[in-house]
Structure formats: C-alpha cells, structure tokens
PADO-597752 format. One record per residue (C-alpha): residue number from 1; residue in three letters; chain; y, x negated, z negated. Coordinates in nm, 2 decimals, padded with zeros to 4 digits. Layout:
BEGIN
+-----+-----+-------+--------+--------+--------+
|   n | res | chain |     py |     px |     pz |
+-----+-----+-------+--------+--------+--------+
| NUM | ala |     A |      Y |      X |      Z |
...
+-----+-----+-------+--------+--------+--------+
END
This chain:
BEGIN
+-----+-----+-------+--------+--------+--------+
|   n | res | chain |     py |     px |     pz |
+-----+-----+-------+--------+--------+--------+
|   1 | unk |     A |  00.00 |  00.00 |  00.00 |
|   2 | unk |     A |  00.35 | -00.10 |  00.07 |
|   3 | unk |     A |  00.57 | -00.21 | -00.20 |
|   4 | unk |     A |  00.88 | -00.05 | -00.32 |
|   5 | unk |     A |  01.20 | -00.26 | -00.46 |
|   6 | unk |     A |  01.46 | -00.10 | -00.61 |
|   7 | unk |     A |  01.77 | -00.28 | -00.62 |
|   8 | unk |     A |  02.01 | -00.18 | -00.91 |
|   9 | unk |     A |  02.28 | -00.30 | -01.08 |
|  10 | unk |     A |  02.33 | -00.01 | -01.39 |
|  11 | unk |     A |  02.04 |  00.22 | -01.49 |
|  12 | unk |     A |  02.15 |  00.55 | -01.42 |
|  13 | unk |     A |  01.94 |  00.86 | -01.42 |
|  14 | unk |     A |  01.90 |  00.82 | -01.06 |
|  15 | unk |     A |  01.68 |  00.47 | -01.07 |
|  16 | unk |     A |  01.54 |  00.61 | -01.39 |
|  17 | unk |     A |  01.39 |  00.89 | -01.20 |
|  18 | unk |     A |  01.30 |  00.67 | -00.86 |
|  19 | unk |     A |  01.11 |  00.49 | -01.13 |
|  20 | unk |     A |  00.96 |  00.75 | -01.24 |
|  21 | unk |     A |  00.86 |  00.94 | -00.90 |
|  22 | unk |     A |  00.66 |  00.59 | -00.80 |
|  23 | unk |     A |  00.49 |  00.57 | -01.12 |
|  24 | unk |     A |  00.40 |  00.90 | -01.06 |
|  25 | unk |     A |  00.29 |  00.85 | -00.73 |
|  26 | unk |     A |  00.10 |  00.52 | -00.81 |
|  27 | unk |     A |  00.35 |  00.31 | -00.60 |
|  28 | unk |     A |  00.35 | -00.06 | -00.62 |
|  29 | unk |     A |  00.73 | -00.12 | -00.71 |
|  30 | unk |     A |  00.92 | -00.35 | -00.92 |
|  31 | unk |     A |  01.32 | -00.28 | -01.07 |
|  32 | unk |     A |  01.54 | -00.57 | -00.97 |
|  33 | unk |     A |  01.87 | -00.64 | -01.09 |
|  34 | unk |     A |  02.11 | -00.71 | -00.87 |
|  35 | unk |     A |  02.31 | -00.87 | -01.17 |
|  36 | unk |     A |  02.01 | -01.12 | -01.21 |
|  37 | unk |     A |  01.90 | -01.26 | -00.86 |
|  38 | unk |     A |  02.05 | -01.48 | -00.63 |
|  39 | unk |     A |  01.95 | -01.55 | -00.24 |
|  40 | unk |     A |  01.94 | -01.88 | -00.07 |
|  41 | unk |     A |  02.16 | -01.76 |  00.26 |
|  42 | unk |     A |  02.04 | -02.05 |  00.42 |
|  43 | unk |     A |  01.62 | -02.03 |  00.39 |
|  44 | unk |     A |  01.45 | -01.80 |  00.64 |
|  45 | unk |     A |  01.18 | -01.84 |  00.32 |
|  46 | unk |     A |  01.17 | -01.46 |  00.17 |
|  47 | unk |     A |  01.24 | -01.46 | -00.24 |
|  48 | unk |     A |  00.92 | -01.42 | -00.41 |
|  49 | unk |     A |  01.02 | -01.05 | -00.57 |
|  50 | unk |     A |  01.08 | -00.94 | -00.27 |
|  51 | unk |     A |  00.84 | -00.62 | -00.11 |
|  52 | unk |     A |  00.82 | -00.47 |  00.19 |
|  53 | unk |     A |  01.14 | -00.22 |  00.17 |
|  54 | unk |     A |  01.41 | -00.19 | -00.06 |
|  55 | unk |     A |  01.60 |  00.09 | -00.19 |
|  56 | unk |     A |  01.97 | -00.02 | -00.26 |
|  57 | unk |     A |  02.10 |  00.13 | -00.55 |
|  58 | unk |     A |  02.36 | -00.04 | -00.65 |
|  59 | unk |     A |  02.67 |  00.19 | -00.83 |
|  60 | unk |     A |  02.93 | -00.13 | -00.68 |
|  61 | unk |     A |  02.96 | -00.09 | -00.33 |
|  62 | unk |     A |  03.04 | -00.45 | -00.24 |
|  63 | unk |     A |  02.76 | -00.60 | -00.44 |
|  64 | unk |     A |  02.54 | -00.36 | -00.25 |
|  65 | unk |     A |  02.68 | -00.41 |  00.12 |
|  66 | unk |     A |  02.64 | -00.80 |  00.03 |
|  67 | unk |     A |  02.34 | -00.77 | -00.11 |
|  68 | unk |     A |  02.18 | -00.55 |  00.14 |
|  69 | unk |     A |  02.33 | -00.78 |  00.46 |
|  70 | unk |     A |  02.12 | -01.08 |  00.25 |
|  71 | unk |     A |  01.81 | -00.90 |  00.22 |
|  72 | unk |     A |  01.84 | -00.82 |  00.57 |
|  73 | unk |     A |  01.86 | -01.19 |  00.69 |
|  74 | unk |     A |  01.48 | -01.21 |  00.55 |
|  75 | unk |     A |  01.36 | -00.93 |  00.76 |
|  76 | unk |     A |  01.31 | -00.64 |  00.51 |
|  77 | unk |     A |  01.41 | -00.27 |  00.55 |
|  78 | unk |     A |  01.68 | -00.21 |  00.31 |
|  79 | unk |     A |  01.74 |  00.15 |  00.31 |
|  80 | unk |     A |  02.02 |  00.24 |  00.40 |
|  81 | unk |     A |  02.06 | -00.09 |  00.67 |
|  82 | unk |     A |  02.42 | -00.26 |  00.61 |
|  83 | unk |     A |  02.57 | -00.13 |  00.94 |
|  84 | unk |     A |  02.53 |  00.21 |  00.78 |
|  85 | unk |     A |  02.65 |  00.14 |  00.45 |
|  86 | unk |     A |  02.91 |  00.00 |  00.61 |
|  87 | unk |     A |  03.02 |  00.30 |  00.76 |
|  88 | unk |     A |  02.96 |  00.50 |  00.51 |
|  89 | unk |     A |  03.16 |  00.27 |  00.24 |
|  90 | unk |     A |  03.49 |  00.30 |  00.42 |
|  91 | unk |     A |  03.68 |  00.66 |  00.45 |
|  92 | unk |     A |  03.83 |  00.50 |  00.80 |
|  93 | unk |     A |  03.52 |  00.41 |  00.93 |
|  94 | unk |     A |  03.39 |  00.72 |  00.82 |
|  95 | unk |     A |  03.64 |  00.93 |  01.04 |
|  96 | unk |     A |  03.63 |  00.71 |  01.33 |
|  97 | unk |     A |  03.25 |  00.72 |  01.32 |
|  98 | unk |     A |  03.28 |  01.12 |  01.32 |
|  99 | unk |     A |  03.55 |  01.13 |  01.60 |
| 100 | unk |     A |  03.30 |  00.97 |  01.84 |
| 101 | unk |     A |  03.01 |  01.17 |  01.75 |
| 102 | unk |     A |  03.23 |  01.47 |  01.82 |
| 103 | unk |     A |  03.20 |  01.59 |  01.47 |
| 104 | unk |     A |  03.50 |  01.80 |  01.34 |
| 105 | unk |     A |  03.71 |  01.65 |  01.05 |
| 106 | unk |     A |  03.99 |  01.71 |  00.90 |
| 107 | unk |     A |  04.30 |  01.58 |  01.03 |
| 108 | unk |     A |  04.34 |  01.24 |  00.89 |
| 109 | unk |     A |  04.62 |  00.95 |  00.97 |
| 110 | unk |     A |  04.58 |  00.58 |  00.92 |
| 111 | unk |     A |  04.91 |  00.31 |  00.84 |
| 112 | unk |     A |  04.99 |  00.02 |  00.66 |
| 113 | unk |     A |  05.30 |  00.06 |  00.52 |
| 114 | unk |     A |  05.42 |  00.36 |  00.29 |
| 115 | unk |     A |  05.73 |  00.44 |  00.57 |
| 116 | unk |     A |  05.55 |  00.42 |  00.84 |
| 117 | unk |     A |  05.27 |  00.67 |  00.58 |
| 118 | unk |     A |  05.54 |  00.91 |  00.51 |
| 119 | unk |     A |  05.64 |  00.93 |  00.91 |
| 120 | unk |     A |  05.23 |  01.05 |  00.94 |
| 121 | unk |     A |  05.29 |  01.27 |  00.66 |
| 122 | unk |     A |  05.58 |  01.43 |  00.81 |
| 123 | unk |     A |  05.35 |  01.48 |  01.09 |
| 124 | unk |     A |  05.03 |  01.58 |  00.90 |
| 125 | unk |     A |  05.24 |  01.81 |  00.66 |
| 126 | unk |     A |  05.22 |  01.92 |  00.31 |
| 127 | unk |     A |  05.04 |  01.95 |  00.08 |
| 128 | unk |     A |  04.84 |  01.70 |  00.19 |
| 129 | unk |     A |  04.59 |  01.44 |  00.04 |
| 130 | unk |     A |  04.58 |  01.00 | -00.01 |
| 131 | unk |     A |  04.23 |  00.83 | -00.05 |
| 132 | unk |     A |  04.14 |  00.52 | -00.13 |
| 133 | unk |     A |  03.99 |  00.41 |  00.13 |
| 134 | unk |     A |  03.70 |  00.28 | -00.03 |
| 135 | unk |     A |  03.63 |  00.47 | -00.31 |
| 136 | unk |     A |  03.39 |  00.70 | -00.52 |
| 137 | unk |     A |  03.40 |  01.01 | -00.79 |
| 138 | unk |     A |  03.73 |  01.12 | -00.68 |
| 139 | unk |     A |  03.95 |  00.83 | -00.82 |
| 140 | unk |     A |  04.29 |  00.71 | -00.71 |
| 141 | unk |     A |  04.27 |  01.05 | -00.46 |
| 142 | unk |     A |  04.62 |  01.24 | -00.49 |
| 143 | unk |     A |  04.72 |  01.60 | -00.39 |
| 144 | unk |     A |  05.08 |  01.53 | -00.26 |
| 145 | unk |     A |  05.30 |  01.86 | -00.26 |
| 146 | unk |     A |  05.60 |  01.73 | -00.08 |
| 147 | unk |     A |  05.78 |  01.43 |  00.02 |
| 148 | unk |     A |  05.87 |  01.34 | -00.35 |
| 149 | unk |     A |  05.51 |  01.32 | -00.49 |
| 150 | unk |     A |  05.42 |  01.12 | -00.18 |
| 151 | unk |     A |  05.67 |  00.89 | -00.27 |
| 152 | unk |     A |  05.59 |  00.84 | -00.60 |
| 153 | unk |     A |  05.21 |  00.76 | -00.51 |
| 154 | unk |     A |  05.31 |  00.51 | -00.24 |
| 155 | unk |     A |  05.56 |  00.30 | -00.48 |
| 156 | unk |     A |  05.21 |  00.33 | -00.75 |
| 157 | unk |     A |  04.99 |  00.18 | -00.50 |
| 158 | unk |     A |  05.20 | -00.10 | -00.34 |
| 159 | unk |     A |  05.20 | -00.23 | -00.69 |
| 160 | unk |     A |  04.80 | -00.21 | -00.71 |
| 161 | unk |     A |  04.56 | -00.50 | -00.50 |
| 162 | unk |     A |  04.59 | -00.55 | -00.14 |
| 163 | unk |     A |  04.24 | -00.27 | -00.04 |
| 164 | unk |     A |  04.47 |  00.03 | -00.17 |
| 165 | unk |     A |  04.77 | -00.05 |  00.10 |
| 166 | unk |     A |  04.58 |  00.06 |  00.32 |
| 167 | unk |     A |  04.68 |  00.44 |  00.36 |
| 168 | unk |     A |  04.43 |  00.67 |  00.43 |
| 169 | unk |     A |  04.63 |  01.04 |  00.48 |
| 170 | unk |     A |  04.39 |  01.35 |  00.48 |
| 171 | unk |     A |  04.49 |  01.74 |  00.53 |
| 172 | unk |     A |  04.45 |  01.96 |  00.26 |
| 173 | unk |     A |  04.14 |  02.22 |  00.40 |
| 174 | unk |     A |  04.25 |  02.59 |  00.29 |
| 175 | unk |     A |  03.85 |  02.59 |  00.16 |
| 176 | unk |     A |  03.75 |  02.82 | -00.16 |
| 177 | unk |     A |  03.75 |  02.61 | -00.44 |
| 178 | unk |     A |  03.40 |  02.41 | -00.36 |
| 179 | unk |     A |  03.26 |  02.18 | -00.11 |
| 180 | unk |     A |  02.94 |  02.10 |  00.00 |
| 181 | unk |     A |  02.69 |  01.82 | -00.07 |
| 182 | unk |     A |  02.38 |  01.83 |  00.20 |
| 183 | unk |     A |  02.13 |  01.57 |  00.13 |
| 184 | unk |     A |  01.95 |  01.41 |  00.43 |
| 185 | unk |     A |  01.63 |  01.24 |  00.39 |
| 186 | unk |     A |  01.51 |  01.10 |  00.73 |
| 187 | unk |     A |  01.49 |  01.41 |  00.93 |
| 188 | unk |     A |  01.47 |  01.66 |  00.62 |
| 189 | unk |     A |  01.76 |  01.83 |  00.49 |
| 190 | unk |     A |  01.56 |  01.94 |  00.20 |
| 191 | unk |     A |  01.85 |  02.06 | -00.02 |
| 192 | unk |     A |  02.21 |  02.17 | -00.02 |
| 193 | unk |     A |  02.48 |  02.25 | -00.35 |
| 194 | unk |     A |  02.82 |  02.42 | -00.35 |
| 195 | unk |     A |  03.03 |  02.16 | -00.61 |
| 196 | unk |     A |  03.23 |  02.44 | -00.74 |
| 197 | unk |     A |  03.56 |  02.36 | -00.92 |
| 198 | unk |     A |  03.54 |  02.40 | -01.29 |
| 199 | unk |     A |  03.81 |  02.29 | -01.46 |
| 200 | unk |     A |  04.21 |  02.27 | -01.38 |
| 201 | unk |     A |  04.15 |  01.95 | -01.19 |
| 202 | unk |     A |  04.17 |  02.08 | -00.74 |
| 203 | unk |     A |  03.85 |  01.84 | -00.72 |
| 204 | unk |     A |  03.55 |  01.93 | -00.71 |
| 205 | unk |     A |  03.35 |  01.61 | -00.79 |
| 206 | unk |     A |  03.05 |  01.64 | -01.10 |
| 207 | unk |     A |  03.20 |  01.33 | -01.17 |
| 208 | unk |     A |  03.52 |  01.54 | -01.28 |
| 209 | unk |     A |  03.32 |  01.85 | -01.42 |
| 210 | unk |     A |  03.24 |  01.97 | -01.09 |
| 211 | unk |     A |  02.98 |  02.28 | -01.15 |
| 212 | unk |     A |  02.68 |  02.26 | -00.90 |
| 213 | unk |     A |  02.54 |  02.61 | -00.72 |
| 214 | unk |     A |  02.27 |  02.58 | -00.51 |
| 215 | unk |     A |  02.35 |  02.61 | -00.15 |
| 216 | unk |     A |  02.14 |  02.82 |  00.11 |
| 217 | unk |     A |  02.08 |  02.57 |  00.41 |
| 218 | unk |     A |  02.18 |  02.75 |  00.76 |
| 219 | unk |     A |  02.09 |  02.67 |  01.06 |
| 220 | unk |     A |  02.45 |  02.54 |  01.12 |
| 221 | unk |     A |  02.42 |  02.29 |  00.80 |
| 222 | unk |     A |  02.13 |  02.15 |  00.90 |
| 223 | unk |     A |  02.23 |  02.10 |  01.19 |
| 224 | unk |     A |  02.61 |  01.94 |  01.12 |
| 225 | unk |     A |  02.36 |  01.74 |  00.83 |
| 226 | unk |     A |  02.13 |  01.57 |  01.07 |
| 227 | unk |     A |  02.42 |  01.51 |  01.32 |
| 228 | unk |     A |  02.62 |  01.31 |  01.09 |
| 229 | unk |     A |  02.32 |  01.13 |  00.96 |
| 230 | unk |     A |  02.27 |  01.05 |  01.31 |
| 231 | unk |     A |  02.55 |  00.90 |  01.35 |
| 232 | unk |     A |  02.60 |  00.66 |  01.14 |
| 233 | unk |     A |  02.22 |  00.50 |  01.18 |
| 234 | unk |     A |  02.04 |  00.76 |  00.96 |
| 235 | unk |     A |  01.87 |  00.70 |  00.62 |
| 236 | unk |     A |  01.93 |  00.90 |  00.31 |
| 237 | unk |     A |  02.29 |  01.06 |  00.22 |
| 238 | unk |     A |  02.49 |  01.28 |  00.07 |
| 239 | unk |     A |  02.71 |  01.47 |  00.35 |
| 240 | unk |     A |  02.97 |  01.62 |  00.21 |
| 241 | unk |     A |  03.15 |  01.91 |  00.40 |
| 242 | unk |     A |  03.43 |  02.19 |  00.37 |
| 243 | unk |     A |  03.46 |  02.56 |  00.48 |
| 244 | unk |     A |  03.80 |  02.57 |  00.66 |
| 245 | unk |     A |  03.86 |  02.91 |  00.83 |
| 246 | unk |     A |  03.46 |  03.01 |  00.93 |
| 247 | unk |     A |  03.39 |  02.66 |  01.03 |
| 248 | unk |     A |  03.23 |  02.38 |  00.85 |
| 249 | unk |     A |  03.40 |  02.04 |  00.88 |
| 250 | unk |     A |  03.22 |  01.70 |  00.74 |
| 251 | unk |     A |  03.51 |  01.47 |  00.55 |
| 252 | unk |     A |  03.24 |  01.20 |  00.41 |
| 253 | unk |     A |  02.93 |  01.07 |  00.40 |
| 254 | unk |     A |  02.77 |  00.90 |  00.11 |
| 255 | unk |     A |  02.50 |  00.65 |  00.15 |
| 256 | unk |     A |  02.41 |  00.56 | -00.20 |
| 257 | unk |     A |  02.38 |  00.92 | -00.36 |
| 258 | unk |     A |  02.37 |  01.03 | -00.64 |
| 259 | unk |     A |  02.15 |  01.36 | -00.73 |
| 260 | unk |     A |  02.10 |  01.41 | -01.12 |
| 261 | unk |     A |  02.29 |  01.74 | -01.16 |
| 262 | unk |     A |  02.12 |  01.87 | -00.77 |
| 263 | unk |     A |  01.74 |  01.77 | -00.88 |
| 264 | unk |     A |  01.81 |  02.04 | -01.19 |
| 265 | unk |     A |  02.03 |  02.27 | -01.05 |
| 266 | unk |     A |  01.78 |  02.35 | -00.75 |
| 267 | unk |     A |  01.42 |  02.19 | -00.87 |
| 268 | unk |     A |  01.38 |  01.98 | -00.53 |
| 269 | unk |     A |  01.26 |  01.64 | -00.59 |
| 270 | unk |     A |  01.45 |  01.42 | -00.42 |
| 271 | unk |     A |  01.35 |  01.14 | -00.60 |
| 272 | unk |     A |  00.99 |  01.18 | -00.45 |
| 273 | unk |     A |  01.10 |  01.26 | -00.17 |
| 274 | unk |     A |  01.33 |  00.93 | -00.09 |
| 275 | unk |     A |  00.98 |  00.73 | -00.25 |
| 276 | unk |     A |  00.82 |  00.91 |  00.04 |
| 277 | unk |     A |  01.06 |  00.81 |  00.29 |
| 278 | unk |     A |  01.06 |  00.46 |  00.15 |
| 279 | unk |     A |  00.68 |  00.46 |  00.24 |
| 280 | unk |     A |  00.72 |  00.57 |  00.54 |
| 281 | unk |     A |  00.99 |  00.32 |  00.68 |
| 282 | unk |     A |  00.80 |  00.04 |  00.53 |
| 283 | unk |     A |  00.49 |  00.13 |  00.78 |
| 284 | unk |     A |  00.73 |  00.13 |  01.10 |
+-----+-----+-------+--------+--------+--------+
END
C-alpha cells in the first residue's frame, strides 16, 4: 500500500482527524512537521521520511508553497501541486485564473498606489471591499462606505509591510447574508454549506463566528465547483461562492481547507474522503 505524509506545521482538528481517517482505514502514514525537517535543494536523493504522496497542511501559506515546490523537486505528489497553491494563495491570481476560465467574479480592480486605488474605486463604486491579497479567515479585509473610509484604510496599509500595498479592490455582491463553501475532492463535490452571518460582523467566515447550514448541491454548483477546480490544476478545495441577483459568482478558491465545523454540520467525511483521494493519486 501507498504511504501517506502529512505535512503540518500546527495540529489542528483537521490533521487530527486526517490522522484519524488513515488509522482507521489501516493507512501507512506518518505526521511530519514542517517546523522540524529541512530538504537538501540540491540532492535528487529523496529524504528518508518521505512516502509516496503528501498531503500539505500547512496553516502558513509560504512555508507550504515552499515546502511543497521542495518536495516536488524529489518527484512526489504533493496534493495540492505548487502551481495550484500558487493560484489559489493569491486573490489576483485567483481572479485572473477565473477570467480565463470564463468563470463569473465579482468585479475586482488591481493598483499599486492608494491614488491610483481610489481612481479604481471611483470607478468600481461604493461600498466596496480591500483584500489582502494574500490572506486567510477574513483579516485585514475592509467594507469601505465611501471615499473617506477608503482613505483611512489606504493611509493604515501604506504604513504596514511591502505584500499589503498591493491593492486588491472587490465589489460588494448585494448577496443575503451568507456565502457558499463547496468542497471538491477530485471529481466529487461531496458536500456544500451556507456560512451564514452570525454576529454584527458583514463577514461570514467560521473563523469570525460564521454559522454553518448545510447546502443542497444543484446541478449549477457542481457544476461552477468542478469548473473552478479545473482550473486551477484540480486537487482538493474549498470554492467559495456568492448569490448576486439569481446567479452564482466564485470570489475564491481555497486550496488548503479547512472542514471541522462542515464534517459536523453535514456528517460527510471529508477526511476519508481526501485519504481516499490521496490513495488514489499516489497509484497514478
């Protein structure tokens, strides 16, 4: 049988329960921590730890993308490859990657300088949102109402490190107050969740007290799902979309997810399924 790494760098529930799902499943797997190895960039000689495919679980995003590019210079499958993560990492890369596929998004302007970001916004209009471009759990993401509060953000994050100059300007979707998380896993979409806003905070990440519905999966999500999983190299992911005016658009796509509040909230395993999948990639 194939063996399993899983590459982590803080044991969350999520590695607690990929653990479990291969123990369950009699996998051969070990944990590895990222904060523990090092790789020899410049042997083609493959560490002895290492298996046959490697789940990247890392909660940083640059120790993962560097980690996984490494493991990939020895020849192993590192789900998801480095070219997605990649994509998937970066809210600009993100669009772009959509834009080509021909999957709607909303709106979204790119600059470099806070004028030249409040010119977009003039354009975009208000209220709109600024992302970090790379970024997770909804942090350092600000609802601007007007010129003022864009402003004020701008000024904020010319005093913060080089990354967040890079402006990322979104429209605000006129959605109900949720968004949707589809998980793809290979070609399933096995399970869908409405993140439903639960508190006074406008987003609707778990992360901020986010409540979690489960989602009926139409044909249209699956479909949308699978398409944005196809485009950036497919894997496993979190697509996360919006309901703006009886159309679905896709915003971002996560490529390390997280699923401890879905696996409850809807009894699908995703942890044995991903194992599966894992399993499966290793014999290609």
């Amino acid at each position: 049988m194939a063996k399993i790494n899983i590459l982590y760098d803080h044991m969350r529930w999520e590695e607690k329960a990929l653990h479990e799902a291969c123990v369950k499943k009699g996998v051969d797997f070990s944990l590895v921590s990222a904060e523990k190895v090092y790789f020899d960039l410049t042997s083609k000689d493959r560490p002895s730890w290492l298996g046959d495919v490697v789940l990247q679980r890392c909660v940083s995003h640059f120790r993962g993308l560097h980690a996984t590019a490494a493991l990939e210079s020895y020849g192993v499958r590192v789900i998801n490859r480095y070219q997605t993560a990649e994509l998937c990492g970066n809210k600009v890369l993100n669009t772009i990657t959509f834009k080509k596929a021909g999957i709607p998004t909303p709106r979204t302007y790119l600059a470099f300088t806070p004028d030249a970001t409040i010119e977009a916004l003039d354009r975009l209009g208000y209220p709109a949102i600024l992302k970090p471009v790379v970024g997770s759990w909804g942090r350092l993401v600000s609802l601007l109402k007007d010129k003022t509060a864009a402003m004020v953000a701008l000024e904020h994050r010319e005093m913060m490190f080089p990354l967040y100059q890079i402006y990322y300007a979104q429209e605000m979707v006129k959605r109900p107050p949720r968004d949707l998380r589809v998980f793809v896993i290979g070609d399933d979409v096995p399970v869908a969740i409405y993140r439903v806003n639960n508190t006074d905070d406008w987003r609707t990440n778990t992360a901020r007290g986010g409540k979690v519905e489960n989602c009926p999966i139409t044909p249209e999500i699956r479909e949308l799902a699978l398409k944005a999983a196809a485009a950036v190299g497919g894997g496993v992911f979190g697509v996360d979309m919006m309901e703006d005016n009886g159309r679905l658009v896709v915003h971002e796509i996560n490529s390390t997810v997280e699923f401890k509040n879905t696996v409850p909230a809807t009894g699908i395993d995703i942890p044995g399924m991903i194992v599966d999948y894992a399993l499966r990639e290793a014999k290609r």
